[in-house]
C-alpha positions in Angstrom: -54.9 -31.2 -213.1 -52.6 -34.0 -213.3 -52.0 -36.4 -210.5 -49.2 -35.3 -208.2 -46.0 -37.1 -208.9 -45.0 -39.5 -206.1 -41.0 -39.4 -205.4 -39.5 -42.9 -204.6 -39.6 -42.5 -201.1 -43.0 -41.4 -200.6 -44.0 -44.2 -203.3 -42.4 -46.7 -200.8 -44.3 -45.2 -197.8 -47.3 -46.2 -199.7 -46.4 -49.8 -200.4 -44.6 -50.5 -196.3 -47.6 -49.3 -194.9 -49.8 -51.8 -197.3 -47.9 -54.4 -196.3 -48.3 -53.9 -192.6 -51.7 -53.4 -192.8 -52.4 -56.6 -195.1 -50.7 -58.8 -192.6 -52.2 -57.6 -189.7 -56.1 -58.2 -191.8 -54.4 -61.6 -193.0 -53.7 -62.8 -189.3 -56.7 -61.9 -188.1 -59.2 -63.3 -191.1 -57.6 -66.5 -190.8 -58.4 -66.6 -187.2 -61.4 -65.8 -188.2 -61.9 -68.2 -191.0 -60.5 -70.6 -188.5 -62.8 -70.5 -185.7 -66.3 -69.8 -188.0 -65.5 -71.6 -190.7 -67.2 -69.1 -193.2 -65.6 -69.4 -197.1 -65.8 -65.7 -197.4 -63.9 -64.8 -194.9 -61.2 -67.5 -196.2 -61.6 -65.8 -199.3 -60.7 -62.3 -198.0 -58.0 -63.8 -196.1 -56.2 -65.3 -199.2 -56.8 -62.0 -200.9 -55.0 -60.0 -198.0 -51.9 -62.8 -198.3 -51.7 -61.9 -201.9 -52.2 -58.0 -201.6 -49.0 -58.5 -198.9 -47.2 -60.4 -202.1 -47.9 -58.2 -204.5 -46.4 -54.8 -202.2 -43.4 -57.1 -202.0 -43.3 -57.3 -205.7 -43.4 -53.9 -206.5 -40.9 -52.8 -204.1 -38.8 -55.4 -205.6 -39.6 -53.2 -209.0 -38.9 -50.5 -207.8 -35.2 -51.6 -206.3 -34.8 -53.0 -210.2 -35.9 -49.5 -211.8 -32.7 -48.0 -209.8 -30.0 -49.9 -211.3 -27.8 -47.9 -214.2 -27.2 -48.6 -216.8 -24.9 -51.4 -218.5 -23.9 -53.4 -221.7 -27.0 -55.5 -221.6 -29.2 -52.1 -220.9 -27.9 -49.4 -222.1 -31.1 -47.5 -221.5 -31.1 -48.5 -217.8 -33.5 -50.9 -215.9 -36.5 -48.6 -215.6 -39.1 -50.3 -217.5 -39.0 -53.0 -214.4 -41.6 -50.9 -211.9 -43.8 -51.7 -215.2 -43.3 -55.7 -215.4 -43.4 -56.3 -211.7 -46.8 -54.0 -211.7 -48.0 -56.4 -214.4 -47.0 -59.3 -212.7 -49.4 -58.2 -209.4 -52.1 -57.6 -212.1 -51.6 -61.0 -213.0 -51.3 -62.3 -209.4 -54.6 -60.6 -208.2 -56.4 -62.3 -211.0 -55.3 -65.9 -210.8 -54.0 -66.2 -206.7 -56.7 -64.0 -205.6 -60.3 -64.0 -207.7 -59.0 -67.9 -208.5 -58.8 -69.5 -205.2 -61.8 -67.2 -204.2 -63.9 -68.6 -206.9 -62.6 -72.2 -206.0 -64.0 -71.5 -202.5 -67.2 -70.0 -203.3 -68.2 -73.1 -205.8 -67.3 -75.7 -203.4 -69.5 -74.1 -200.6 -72.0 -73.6 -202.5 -72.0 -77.1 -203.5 -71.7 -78.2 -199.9 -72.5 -75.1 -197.4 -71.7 -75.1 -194.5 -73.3 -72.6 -191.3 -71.2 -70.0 -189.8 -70.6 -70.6 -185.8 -69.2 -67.7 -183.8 -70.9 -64.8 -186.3 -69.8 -62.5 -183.9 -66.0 -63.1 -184.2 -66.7 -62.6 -187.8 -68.0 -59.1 -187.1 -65.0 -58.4 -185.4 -62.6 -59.4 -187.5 -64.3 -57.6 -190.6 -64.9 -54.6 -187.9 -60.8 -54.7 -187.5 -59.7 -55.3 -191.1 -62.3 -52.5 -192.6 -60.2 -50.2 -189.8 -56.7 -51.4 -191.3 -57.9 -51.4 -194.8 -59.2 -48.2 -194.7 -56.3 -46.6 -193.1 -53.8 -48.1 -196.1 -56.5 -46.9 -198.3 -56.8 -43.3 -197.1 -52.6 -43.1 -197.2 -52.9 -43.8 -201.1 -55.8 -42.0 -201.7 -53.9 -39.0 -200.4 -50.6 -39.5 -201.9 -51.8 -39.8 -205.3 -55.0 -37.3 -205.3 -52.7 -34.3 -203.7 -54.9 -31.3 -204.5 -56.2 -32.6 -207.2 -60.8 -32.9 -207.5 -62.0 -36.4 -207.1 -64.0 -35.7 -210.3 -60.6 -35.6 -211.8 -59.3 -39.5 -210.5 -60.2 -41.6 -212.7 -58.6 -39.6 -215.6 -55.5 -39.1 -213.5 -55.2 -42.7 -213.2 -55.5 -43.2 -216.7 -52.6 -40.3 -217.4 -50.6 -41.6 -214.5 -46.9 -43.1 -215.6 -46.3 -44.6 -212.0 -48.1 -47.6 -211.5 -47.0 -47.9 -207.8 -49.5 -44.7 -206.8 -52.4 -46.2 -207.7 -51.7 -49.8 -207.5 -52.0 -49.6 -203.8 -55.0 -47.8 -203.9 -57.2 -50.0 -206.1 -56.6 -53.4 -204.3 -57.4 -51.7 -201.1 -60.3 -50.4 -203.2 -61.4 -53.9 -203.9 -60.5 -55.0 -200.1 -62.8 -52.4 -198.9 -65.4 -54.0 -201.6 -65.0 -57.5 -200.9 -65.0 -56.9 -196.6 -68.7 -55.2 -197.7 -69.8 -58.5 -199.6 -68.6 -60.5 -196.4 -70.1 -58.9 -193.9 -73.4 -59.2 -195.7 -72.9 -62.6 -196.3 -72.3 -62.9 -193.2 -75.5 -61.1 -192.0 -77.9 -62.7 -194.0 -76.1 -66.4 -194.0 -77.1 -66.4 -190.4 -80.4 -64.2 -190.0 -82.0 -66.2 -192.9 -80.4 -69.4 -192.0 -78.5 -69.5 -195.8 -75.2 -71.0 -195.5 -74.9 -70.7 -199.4 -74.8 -66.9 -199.3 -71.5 -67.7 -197.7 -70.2 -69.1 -200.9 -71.9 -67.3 -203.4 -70.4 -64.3 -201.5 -66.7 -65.7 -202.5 -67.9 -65.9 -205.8 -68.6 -62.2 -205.9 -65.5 -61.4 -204.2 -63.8 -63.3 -207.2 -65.7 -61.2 -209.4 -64.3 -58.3 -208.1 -60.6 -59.0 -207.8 -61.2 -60.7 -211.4 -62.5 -56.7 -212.3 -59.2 -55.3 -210.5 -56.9 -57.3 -211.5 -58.4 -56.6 -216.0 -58.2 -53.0 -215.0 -54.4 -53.1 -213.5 -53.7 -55.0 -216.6 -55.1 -52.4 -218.6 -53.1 -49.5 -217.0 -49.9 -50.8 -217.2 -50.1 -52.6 -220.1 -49.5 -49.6 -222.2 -46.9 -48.2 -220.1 -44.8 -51.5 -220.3 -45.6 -51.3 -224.0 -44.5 -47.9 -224.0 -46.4 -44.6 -223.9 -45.4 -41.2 -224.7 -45.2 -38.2 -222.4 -47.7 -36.5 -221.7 -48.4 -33.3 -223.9 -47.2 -30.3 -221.9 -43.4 -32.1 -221.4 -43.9 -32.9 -224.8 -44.9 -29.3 -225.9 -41.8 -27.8 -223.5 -39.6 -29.7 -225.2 -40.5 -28.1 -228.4 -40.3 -24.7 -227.1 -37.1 -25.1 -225.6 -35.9 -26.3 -229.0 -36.9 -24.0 -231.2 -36.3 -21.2 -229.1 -32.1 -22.1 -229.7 -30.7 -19.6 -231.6 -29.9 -21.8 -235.1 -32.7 -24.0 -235.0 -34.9 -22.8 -237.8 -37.6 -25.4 -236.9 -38.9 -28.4 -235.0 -40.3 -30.5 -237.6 -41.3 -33.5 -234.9 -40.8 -35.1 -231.7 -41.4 -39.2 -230.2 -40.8 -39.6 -226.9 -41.2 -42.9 -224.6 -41.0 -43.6 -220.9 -38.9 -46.4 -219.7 -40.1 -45.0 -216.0 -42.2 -42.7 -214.2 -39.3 -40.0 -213.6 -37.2 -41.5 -217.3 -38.0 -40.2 -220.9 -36.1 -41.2 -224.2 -36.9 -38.0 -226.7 -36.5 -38.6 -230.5 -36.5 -35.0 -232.3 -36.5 -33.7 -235.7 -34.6 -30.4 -236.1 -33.8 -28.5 -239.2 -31.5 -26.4 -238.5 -30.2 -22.6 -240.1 -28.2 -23.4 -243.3 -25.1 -21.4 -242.1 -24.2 -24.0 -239.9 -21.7 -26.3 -240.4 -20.9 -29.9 -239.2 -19.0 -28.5 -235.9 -21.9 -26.0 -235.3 -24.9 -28.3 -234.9 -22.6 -30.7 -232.9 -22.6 -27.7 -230.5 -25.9 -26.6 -231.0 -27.3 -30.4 -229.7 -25.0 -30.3 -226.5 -26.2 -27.1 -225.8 -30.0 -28.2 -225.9 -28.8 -31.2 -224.1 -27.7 -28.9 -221.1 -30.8 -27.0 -221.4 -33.2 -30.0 -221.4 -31.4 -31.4 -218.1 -31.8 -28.4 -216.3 -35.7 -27.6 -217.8 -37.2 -31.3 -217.6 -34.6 -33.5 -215.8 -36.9 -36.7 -216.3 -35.4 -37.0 -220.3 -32.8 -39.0 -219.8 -31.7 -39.5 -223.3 -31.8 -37.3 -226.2 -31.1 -38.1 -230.2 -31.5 -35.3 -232.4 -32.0 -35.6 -236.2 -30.3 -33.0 -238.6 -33.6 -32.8 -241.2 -35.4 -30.2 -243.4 -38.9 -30.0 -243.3 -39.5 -31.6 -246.5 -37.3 -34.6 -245.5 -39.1 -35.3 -242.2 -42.6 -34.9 -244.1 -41.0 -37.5 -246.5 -40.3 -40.0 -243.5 -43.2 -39.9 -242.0 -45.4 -40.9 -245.6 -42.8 -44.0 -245.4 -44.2 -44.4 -242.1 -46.7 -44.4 -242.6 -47.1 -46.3 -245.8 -49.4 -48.9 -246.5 -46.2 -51.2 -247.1 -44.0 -49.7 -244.1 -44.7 -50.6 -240.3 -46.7 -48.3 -239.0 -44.6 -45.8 -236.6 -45.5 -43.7 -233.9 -45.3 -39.9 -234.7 -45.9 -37.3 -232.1 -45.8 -34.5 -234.0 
């Protein structure tokens, strides 16, 4: 089952209550970090700061994606969602496992003992509680109906990096307020202040993990990726079930958004139709197309015969040609 498609509203549910739950941990782990001086707890502090940054940035995608089109663009602005989501990839990886790594190699270099473990508790107690409510609102809005067994592969398929975006850094906060409280724990029971910083270290480790695996997700979508199959299988169907359209030789398709497709085909059309005919013929699949999958925004038909588009793709896919991208 695929992952249920958020709408832009729900989408920035998602991300506003993020960011309200990521200041409120911030406030409180600096307090925290303040009054116990423990380097993990700094660590998951900065982390939170930058979680609150990186919401801001994707809703600041997702305000881009909306504009029309214009001269500049005349495919619109939807590809945006995708940078800004690569940006927070980016961000995670070199705000938050950087300065977390910084921290955990100078105090482990010169550790120092937590004082006031108990405020540390606390505050871990409290951000696990504001994390894990931000967490469970994502978790929900992308999952739907849908078997956990099923996640991971939904997240790969998913063409809206905002739905699971949220979910994985509060995936990793969840993680890294684990490590701390341990470090924590032990730093004090066994009288270790280094645990303190070698527990930054392997909060580093994980946002350096989240952040390669954000990069990898919506790497290919800003690249470009191709429907998935059943839109791309519909939109074969509806086109050669048109009364003149002999046959659909082949189909490309990109998104420039979650909710925006560009579809390429490859008709051949019946031999009794003239110039006028086909003209009427592609308006009339236009119309249908809107109505039947309203996410293709632009469609460019190709008069061909089958031997014609079999003839473009070997030049495609020639040795001394580019190489193209064919779906079908």
């Amino acid at each position: 089952m695929a992952p249920r498609r958020l709408t832009a509203l729900s989408s920035r549910r998602v991300i506003y209550s993020a960011i309200v739950g990521n200041l409120l941990v911030a406030a409180t782990k600096f307090a925290a970090a303040a009054l116990t001086g423990s380097s993990a707890m700094l660590s998951e502090a900065v982390h939170s700061v930058v979680d609150t940054g990186n919401s801001l940035l994707l809703l600041h995608g997702l305000h881009r994606a909306k504009q029309p089109p214009d001269h500049d663009h005349p495919m619109g602005y939807g590809r945006e969602i995708y940078f800004w989501s690569f940006v927070v990839a980016v961000m995670v990886f070199a705000l938050g496992a950087g300065f977390s790594l910084y921290e955990g190699i100078a105090h482990v270099l010169s550790p120092e003992p937590i004082t006031n473990a108990v405020v540390n508790y606390a505050v871990l107690g409290l951000s696990a509680l504001f994390d894990g409510t931000t967490w469970w609102i994502a978790l929900r809005n992308f999952k739907g109906s849908m078997r956990y067994s099923k996640l991971f592969s939904a997240i790969r398929k998913s063409k809206d990096p905002t739905s699971f975006m949220v979910l994985f850094e509060d995936s990793a906060a969840l993680i890294g307020l684990t490590i701390a409280f341990a470090a924590t724990y032990f730093s004090v029971r066994l009288d270790l202040p280094i645990l303190d910083g070698v527990a930054s270290i392997l909060i580093s480790i994980v946002l350096a993990v989240t952040a390669a695996l954000l990069a990898r997700e919506t790497k290919g979508l800003l690249m470009g990726e191709a429907a998935d199959q059943p839109i791309v299988d519909s939109i074969i169907r509806i086109a050669e079930a048109m009364e003149g359209v002999a046959h659909a030789n082949g189909i490309i398709t990109v998104h420039l958004a979650p909710e925006q497709i560009i579809v390429a085909l490859s008709l051949e059309f019946s031999d009794e139709l003239r110039t006028t005919d086909i003209e009427v013929k592609v308006s009339e699949l236009e119309t249908r197309l809107r109505d039947l999958q309203p996410t293709v925004i632009a469609l460019f038909v190709k008069p061909q015969s089958s031997s014609g588009y079999k003839d473009s793709i070997a030049r495609r896919y020639s040795p001394k040609s580019p190489a193209g991208v064919g779906q079908r």
